[in-house]
mmCIF file of the N, C-alpha and C atoms, coordinates in Angstrom:
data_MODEL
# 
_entry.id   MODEL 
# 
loop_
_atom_site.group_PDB 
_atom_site.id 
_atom_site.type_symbol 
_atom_site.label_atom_id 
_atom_site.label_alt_id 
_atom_site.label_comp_id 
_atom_site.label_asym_id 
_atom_site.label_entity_id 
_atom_site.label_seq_id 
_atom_site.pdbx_PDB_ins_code 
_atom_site.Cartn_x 
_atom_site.Cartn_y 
_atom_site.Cartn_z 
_atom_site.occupancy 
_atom_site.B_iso_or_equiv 
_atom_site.pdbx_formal_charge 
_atom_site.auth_seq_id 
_atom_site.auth_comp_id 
_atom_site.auth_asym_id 
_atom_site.auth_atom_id 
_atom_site.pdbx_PDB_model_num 
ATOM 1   N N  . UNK A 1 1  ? 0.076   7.022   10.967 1.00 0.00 ? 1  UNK A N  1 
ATOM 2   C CA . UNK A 1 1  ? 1.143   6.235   11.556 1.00 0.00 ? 1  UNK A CA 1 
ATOM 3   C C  . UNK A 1 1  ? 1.710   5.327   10.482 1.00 0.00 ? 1  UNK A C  1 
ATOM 4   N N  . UNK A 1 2  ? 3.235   4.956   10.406 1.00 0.00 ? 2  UNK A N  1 
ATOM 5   C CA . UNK A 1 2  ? 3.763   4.419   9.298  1.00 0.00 ? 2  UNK A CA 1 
ATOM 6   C C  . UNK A 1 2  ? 4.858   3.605   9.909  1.00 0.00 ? 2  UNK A C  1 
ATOM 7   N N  . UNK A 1 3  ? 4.764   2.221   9.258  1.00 0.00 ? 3  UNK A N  1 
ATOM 8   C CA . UNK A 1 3  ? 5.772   1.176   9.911  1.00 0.00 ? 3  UNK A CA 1 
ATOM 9   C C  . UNK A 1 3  ? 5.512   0.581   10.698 1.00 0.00 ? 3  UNK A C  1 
ATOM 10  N N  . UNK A 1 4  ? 5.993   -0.445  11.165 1.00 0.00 ? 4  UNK A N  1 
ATOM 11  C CA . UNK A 1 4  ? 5.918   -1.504  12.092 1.00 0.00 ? 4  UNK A CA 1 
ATOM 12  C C  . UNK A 1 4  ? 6.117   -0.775  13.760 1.00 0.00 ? 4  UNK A C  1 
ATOM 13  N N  . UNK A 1 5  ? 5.182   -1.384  14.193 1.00 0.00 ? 5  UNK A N  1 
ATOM 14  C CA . UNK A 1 5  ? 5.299   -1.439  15.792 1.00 0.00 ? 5  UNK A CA 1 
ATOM 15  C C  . UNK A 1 5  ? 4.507   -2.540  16.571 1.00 0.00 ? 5  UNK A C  1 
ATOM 16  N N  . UNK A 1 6  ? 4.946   -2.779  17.708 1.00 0.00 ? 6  UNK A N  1 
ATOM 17  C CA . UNK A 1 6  ? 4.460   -4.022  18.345 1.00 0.00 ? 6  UNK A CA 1 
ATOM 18  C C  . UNK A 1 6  ? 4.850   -3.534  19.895 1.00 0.00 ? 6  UNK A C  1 
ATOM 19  N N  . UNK A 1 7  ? 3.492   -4.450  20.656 1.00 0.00 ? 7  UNK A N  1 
ATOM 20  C CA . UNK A 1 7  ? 3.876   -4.060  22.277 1.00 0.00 ? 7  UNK A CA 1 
ATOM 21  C C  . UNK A 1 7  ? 3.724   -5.853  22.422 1.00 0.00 ? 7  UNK A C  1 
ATOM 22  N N  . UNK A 1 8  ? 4.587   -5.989  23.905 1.00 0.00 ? 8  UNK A N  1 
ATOM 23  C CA . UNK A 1 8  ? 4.234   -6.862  24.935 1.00 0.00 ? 8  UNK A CA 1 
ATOM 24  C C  . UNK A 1 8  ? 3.379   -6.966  25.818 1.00 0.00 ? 8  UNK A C  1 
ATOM 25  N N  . UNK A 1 9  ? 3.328   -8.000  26.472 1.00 0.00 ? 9  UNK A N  1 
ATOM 26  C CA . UNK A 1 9  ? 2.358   -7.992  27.979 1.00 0.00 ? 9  UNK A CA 1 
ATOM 27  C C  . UNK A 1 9  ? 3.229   -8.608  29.010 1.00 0.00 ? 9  UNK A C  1 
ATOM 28  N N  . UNK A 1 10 ? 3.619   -7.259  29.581 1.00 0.00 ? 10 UNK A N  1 
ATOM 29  C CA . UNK A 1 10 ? 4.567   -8.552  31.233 1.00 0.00 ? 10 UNK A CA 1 
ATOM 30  C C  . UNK A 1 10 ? 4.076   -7.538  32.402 1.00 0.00 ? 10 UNK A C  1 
ATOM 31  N N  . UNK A 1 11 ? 3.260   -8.770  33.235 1.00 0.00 ? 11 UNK A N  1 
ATOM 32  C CA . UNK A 1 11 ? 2.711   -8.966  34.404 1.00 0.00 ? 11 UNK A CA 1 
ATOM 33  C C  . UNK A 1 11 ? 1.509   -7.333  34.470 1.00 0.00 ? 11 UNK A C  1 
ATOM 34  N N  . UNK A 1 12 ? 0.984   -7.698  33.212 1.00 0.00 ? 12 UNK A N  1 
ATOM 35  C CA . UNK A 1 12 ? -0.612  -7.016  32.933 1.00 0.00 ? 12 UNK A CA 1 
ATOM 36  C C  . UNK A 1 12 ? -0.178  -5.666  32.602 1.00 0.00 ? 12 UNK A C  1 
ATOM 37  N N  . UNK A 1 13 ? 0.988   -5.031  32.178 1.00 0.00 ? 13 UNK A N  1 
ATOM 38  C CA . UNK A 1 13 ? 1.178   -4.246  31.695 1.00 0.00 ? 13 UNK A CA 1 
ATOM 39  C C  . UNK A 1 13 ? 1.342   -4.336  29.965 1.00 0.00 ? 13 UNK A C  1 
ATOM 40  N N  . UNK A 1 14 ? 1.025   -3.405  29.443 1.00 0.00 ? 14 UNK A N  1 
ATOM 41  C CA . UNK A 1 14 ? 1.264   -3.135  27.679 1.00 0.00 ? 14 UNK A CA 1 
ATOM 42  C C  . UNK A 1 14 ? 2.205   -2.436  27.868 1.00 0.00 ? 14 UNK A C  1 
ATOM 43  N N  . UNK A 1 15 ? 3.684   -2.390  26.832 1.00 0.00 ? 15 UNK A N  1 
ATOM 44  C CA . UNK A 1 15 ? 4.571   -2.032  26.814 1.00 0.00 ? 15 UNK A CA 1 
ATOM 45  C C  . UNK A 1 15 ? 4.590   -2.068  25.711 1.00 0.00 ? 15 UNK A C  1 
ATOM 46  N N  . UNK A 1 16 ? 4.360   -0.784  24.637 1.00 0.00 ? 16 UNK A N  1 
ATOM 47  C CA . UNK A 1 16 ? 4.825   -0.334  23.465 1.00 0.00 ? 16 UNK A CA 1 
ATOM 48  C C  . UNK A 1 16 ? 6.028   -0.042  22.807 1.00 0.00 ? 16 UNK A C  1 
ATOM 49  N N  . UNK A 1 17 ? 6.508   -0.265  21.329 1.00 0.00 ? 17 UNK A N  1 
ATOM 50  C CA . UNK A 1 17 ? 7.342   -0.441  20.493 1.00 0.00 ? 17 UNK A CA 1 
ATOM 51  C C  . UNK A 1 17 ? 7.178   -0.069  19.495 1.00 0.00 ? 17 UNK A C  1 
ATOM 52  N N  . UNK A 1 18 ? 8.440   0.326   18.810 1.00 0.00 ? 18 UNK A N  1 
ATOM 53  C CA . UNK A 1 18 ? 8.501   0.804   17.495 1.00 0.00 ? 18 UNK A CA 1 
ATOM 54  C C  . UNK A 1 18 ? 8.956   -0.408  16.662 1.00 0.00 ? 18 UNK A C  1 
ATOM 55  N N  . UNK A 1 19 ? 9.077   -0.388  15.285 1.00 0.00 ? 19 UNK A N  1 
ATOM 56  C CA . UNK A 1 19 ? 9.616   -1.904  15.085 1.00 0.00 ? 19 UNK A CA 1 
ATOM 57  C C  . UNK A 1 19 ? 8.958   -2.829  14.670 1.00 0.00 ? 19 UNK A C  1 
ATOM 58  N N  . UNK A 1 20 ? 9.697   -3.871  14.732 1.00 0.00 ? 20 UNK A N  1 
ATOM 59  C CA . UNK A 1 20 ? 9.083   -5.539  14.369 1.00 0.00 ? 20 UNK A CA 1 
ATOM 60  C C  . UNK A 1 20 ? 9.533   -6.052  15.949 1.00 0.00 ? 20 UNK A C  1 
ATOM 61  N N  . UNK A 1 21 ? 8.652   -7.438  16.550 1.00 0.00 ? 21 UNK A N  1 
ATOM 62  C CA . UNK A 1 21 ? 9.303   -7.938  17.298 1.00 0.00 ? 21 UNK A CA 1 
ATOM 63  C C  . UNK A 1 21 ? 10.073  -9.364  16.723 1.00 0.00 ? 21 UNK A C  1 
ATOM 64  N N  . UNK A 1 22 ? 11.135  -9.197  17.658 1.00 0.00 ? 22 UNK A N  1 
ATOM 65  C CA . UNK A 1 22 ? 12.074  -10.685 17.083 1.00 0.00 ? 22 UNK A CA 1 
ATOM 66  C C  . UNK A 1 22 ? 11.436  -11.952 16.937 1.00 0.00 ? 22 UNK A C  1 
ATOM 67  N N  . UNK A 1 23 ? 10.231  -12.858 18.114 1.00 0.00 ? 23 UNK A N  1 
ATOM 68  C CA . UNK A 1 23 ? 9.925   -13.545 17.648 1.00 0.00 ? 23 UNK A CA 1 
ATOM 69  C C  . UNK A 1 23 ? 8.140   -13.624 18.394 1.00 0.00 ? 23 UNK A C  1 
ATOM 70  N N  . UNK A 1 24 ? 7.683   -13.056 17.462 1.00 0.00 ? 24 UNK A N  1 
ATOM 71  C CA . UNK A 1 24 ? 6.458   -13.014 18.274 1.00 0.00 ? 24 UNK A CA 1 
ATOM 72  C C  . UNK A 1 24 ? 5.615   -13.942 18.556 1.00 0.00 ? 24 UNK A C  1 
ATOM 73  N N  . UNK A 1 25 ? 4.736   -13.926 19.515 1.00 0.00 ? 25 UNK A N  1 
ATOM 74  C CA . UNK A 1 25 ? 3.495   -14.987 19.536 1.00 0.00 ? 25 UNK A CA 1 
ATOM 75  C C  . UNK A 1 25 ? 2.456   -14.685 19.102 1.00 0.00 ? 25 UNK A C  1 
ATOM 76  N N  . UNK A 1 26 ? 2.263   -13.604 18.479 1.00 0.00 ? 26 UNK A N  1 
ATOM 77  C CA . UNK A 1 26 ? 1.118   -13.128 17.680 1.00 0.00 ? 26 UNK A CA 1 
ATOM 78  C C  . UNK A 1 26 ? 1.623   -12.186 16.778 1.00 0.00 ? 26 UNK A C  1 
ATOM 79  N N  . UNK A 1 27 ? 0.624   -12.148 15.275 1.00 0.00 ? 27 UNK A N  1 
ATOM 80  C CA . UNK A 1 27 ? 1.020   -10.998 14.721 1.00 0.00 ? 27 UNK A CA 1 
ATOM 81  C C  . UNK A 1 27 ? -0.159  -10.260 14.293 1.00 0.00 ? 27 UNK A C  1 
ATOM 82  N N  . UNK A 1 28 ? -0.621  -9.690  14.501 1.00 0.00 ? 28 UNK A N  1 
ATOM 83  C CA . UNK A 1 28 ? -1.660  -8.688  13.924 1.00 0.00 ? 28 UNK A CA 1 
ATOM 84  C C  . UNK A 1 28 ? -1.174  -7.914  12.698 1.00 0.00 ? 28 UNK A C  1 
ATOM 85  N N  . UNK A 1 29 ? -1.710  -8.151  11.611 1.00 0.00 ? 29 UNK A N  1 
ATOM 86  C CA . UNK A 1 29 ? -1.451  -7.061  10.501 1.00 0.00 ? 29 UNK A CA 1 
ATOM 87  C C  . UNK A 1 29 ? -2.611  -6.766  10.023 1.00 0.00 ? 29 UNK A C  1 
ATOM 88  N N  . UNK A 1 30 ? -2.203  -5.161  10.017 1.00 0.00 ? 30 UNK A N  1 
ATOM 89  C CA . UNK A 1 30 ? -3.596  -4.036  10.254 1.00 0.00 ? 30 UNK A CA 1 
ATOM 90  C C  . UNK A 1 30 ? -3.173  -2.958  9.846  1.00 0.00 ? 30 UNK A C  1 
ATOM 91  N N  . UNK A 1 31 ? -4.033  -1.804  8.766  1.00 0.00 ? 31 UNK A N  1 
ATOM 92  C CA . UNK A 1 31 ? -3.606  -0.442  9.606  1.00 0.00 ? 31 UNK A CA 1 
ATOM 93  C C  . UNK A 1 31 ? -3.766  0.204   10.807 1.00 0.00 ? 31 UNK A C  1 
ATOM 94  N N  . UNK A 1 32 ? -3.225  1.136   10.858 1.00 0.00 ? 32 UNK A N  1 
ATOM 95  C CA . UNK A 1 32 ? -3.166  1.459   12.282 1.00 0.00 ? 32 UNK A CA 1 
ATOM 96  C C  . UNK A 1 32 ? -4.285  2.028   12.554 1.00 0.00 ? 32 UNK A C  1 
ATOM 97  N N  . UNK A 1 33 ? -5.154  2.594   11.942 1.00 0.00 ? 33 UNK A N  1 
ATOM 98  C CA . UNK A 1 33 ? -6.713  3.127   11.727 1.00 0.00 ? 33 UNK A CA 1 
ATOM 99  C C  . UNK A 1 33 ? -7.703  2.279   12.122 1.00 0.00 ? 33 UNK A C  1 
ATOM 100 N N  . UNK A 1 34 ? -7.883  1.053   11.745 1.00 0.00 ? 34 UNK A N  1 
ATOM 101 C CA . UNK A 1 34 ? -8.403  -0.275  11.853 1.00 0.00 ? 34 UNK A CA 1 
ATOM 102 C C  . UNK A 1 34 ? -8.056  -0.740  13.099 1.00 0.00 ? 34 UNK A C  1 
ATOM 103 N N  . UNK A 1 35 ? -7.161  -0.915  13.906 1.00 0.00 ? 35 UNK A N  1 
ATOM 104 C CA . UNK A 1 35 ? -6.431  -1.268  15.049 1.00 0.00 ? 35 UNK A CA 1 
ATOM 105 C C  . UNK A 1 35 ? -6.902  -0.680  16.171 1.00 0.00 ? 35 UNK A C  1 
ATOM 106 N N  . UNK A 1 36 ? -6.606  0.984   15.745 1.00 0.00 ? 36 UNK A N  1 
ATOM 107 C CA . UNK A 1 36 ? -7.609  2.142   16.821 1.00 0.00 ? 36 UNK A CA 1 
ATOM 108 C C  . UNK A 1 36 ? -9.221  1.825   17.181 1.00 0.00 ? 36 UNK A C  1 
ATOM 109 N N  . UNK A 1 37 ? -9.087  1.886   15.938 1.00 0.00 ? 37 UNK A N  1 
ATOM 110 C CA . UNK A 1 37 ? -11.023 1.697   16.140 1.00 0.00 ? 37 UNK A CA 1 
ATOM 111 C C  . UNK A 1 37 ? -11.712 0.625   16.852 1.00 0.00 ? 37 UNK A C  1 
ATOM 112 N N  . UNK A 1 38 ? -10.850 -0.925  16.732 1.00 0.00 ? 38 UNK A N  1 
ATOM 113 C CA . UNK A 1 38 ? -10.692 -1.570  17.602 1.00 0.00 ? 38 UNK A CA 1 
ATOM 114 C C  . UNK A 1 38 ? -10.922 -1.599  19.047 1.00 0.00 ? 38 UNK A C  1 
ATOM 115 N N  . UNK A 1 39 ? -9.545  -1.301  19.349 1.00 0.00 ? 39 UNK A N  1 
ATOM 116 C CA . UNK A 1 39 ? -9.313  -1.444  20.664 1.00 0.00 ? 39 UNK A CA 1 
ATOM 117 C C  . UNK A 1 39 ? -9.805  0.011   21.868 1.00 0.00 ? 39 UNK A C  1 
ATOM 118 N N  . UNK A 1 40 ? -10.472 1.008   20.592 1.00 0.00 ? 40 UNK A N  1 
ATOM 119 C CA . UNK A 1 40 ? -10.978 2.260   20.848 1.00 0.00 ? 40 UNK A CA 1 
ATOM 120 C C  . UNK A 1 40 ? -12.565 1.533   21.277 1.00 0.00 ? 40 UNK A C  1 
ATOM 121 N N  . UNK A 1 41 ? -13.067 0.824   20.799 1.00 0.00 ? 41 UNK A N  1 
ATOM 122 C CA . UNK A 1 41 ? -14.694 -0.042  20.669 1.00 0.00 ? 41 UNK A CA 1 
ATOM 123 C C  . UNK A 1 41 ? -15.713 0.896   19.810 1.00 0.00 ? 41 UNK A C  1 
ATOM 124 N N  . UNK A 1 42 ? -14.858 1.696   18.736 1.00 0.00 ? 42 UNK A N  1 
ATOM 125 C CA . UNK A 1 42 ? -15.752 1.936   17.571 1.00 0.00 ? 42 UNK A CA 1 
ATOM 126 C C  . UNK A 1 42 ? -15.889 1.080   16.173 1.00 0.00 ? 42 UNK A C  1 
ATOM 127 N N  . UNK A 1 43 ? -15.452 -0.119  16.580 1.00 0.00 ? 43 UNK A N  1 
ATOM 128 C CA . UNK A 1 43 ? -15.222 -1.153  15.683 1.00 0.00 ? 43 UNK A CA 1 
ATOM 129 C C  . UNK A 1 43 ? -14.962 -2.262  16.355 1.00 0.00 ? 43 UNK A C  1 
ATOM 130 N N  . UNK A 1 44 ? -15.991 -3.590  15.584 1.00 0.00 ? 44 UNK A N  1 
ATOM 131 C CA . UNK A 1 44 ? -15.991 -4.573  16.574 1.00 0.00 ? 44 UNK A CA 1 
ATOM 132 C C  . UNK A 1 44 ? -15.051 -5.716  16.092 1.00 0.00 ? 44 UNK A C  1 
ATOM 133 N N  . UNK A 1 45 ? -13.881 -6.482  16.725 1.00 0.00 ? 45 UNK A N  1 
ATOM 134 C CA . UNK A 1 45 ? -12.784 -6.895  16.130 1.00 0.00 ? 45 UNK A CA 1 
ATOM 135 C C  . UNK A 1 45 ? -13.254 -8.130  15.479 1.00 0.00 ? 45 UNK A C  1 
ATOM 136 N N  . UNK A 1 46 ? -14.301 -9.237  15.541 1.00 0.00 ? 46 UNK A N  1 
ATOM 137 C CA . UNK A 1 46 ? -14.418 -10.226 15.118 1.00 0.00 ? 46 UNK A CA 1 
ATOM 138 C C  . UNK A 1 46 ? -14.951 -10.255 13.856 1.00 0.00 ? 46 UNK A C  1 
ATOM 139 N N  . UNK A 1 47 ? -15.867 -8.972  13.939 1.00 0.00 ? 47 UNK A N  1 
ATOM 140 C CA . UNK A 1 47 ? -16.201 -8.509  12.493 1.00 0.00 ? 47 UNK A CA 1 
ATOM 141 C C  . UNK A 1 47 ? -15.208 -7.721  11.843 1.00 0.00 ? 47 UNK A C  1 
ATOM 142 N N  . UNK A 1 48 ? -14.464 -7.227  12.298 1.00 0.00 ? 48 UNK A N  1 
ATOM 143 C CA . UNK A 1 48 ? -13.488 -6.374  11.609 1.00 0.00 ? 48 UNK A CA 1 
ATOM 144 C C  . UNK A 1 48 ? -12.424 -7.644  10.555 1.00 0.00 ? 48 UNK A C  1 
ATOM 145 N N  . UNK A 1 49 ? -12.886 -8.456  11.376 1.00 0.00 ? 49 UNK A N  1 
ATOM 146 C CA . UNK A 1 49 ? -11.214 -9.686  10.980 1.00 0.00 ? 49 UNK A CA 1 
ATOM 147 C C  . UNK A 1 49 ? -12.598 -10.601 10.149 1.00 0.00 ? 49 UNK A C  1 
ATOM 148 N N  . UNK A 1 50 ? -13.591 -10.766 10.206 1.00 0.00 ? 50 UNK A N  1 
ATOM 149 C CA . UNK A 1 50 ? -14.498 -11.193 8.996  1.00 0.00 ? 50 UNK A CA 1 
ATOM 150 C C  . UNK A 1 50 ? -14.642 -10.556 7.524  1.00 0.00 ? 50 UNK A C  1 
ATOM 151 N N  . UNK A 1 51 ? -14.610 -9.373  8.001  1.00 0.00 ? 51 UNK A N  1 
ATOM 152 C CA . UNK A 1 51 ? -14.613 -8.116  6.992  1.00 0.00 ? 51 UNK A CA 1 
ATOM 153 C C  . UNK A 1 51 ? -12.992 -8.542  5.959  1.00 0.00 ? 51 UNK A C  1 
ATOM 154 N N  . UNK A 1 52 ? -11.802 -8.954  6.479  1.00 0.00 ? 52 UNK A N  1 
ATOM 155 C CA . UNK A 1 52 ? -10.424 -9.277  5.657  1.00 0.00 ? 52 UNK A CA 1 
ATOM 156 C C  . UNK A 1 52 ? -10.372 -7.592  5.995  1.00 0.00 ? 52 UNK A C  1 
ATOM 157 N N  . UNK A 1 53 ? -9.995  -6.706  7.052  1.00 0.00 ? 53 UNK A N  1 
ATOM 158 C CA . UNK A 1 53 ? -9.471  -5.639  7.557  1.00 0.00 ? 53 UNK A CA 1 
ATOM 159 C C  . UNK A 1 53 ? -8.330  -5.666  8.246  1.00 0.00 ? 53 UNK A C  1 
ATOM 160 N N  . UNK A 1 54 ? -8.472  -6.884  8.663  1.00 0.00 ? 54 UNK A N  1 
ATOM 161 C CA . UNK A 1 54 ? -7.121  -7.075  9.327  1.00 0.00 ? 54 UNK A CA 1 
ATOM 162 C C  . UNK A 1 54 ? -6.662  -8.837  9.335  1.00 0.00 ? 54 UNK A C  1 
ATOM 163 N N  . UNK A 1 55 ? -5.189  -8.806  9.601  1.00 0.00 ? 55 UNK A N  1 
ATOM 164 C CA . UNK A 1 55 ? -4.705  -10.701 9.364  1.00 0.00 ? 55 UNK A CA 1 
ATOM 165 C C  . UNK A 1 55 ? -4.006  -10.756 10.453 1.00 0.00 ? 55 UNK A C  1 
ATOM 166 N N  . UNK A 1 56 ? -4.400  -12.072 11.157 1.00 0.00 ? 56 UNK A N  1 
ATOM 167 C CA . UNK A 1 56 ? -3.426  -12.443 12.095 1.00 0.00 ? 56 UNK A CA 1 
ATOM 168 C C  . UNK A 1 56 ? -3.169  -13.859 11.668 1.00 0.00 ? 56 UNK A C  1 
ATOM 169 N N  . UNK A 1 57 ? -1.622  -14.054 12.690 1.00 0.00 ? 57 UNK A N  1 
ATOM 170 C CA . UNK A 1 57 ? -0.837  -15.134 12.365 1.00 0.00 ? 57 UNK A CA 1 
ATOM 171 C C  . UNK A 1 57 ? 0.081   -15.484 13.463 1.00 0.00 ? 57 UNK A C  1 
ATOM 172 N N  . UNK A 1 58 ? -0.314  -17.208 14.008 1.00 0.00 ? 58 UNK A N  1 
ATOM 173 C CA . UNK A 1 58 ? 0.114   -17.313 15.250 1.00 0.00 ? 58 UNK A CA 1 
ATOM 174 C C  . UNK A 1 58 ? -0.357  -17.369 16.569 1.00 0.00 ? 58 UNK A C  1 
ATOM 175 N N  . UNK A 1 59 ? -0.498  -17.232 17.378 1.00 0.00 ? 59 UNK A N  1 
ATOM 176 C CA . UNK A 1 59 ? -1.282  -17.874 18.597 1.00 0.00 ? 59 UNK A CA 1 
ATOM 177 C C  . UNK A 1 59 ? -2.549  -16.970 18.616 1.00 0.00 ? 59 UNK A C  1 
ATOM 178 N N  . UNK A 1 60 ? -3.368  -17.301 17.843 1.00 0.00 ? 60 UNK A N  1 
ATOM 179 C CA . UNK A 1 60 ? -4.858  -17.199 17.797 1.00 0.00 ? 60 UNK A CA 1 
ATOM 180 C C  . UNK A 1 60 ? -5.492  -16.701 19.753 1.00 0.00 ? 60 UNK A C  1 
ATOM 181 N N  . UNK A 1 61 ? -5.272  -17.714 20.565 1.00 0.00 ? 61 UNK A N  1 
ATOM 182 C CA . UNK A 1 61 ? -5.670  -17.711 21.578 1.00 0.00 ? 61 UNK A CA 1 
ATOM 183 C C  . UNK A 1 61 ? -4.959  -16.271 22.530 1.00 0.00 ? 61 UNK A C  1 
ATOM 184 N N  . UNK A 1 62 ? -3.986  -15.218 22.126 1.00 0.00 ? 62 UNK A N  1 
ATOM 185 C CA . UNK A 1 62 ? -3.835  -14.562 22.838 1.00 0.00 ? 62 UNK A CA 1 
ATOM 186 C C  . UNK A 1 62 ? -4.843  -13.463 22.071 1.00 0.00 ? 62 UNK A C  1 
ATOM 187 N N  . UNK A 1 63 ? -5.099  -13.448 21.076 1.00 0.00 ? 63 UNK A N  1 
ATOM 188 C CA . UNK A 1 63 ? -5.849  -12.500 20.290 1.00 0.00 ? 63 UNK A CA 1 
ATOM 189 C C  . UNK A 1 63 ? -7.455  -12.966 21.257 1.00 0.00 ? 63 UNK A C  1 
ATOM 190 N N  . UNK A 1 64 ? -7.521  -13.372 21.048 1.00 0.00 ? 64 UNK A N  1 
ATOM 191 C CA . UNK A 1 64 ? -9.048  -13.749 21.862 1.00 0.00 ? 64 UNK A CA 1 
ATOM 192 C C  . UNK A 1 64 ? -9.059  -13.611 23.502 1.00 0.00 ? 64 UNK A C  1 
ATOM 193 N N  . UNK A 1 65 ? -7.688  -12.792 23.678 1.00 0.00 ? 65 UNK A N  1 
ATOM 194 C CA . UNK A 1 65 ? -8.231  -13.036 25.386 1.00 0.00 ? 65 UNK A CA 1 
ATOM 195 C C  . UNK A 1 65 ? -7.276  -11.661 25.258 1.00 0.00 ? 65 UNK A C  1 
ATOM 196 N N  . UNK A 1 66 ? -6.616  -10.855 24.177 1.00 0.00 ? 66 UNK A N  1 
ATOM 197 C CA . UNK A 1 66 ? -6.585  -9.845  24.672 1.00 0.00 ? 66 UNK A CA 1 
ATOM 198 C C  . UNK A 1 66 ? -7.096  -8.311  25.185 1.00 0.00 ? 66 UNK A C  1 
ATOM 199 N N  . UNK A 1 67 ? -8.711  -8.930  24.778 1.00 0.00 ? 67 UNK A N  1 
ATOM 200 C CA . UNK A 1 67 ? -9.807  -7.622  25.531 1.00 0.00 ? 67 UNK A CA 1 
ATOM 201 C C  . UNK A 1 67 ? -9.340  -7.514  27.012 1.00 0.00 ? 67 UNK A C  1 
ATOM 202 N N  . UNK A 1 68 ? -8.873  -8.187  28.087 1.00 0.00 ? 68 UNK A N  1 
ATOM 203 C CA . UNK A 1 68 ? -8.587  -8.349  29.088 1.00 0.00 ? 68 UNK A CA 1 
ATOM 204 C C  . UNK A 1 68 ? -7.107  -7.160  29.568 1.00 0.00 ? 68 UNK A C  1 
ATOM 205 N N  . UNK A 1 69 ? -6.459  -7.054  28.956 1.00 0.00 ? 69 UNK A N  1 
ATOM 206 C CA . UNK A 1 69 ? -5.663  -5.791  28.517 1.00 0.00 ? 69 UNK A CA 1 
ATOM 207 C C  . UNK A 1 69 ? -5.706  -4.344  27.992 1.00 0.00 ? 69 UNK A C  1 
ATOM 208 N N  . UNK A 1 70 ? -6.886  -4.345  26.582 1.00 0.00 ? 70 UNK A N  1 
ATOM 209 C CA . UNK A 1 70 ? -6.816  -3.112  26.616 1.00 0.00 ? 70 UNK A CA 1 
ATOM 210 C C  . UNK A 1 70 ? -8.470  -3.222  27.335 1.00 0.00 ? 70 UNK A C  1 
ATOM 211 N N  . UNK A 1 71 ? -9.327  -3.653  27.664 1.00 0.00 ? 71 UNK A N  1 
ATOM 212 C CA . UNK A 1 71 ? -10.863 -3.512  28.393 1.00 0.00 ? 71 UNK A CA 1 
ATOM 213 C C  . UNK A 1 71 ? -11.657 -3.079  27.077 1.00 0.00 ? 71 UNK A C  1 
ATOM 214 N N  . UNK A 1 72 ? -11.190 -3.788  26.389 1.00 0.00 ? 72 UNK A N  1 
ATOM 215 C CA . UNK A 1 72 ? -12.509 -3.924  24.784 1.00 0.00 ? 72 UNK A CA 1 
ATOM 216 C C  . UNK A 1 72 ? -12.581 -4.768  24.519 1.00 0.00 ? 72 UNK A C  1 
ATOM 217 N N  . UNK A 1 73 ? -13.080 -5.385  23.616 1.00 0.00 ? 73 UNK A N  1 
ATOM 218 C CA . UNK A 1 73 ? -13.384 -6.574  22.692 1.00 0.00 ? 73 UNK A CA 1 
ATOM 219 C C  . UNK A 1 73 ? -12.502 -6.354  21.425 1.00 0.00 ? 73 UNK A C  1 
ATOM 220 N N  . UNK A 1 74 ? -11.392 -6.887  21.388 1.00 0.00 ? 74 UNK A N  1 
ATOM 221 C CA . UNK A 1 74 ? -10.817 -7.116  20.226 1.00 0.00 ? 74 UNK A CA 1 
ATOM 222 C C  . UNK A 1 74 ? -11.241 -7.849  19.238 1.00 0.00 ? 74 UNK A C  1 
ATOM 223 N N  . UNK A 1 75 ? -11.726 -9.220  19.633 1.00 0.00 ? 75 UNK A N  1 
ATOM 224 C CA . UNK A 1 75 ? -12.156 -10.179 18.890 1.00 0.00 ? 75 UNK A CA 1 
ATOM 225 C C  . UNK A 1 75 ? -13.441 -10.544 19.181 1.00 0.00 ? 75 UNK A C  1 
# 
């Protein structure tokens, strides 16, 4: 996978994108490999983001509560 993409959350749905979003409240920067494995739970996100695998920037607190969306542990 190559390039930017980003989803939303409105009213507990994920809604995927191609792209950058205009002004986000979070940014995850990751490959997309790293990201999968993630939110797949073959990789555990708090260690993944200890490891410097992935950078975020910006509301910290939705990253930590978005296991609740995809039903993994992101962080």
């Amino acid at each position: 996978m190559e390039g930017s993409c980003y989803f939303t959350i409105e009213n507990g749905e994920i809604i995927p994108a191609s792209g950058r979003a205009e002004n986000p409240d979070l940014t995850i920067d990751t490959p997309f490999e790293v990201w999968m494995d993630i939110i797949t739970g073959k990789a555990e996100g708090a260690q993944t983001l200890m490891e410097g695998k992935y950078k975020v920037a910006g509301d910290t607190n939705l990253l930590l509560n978005i296991s609740q969306y995809f039903g993994q542990t992101a962080v």
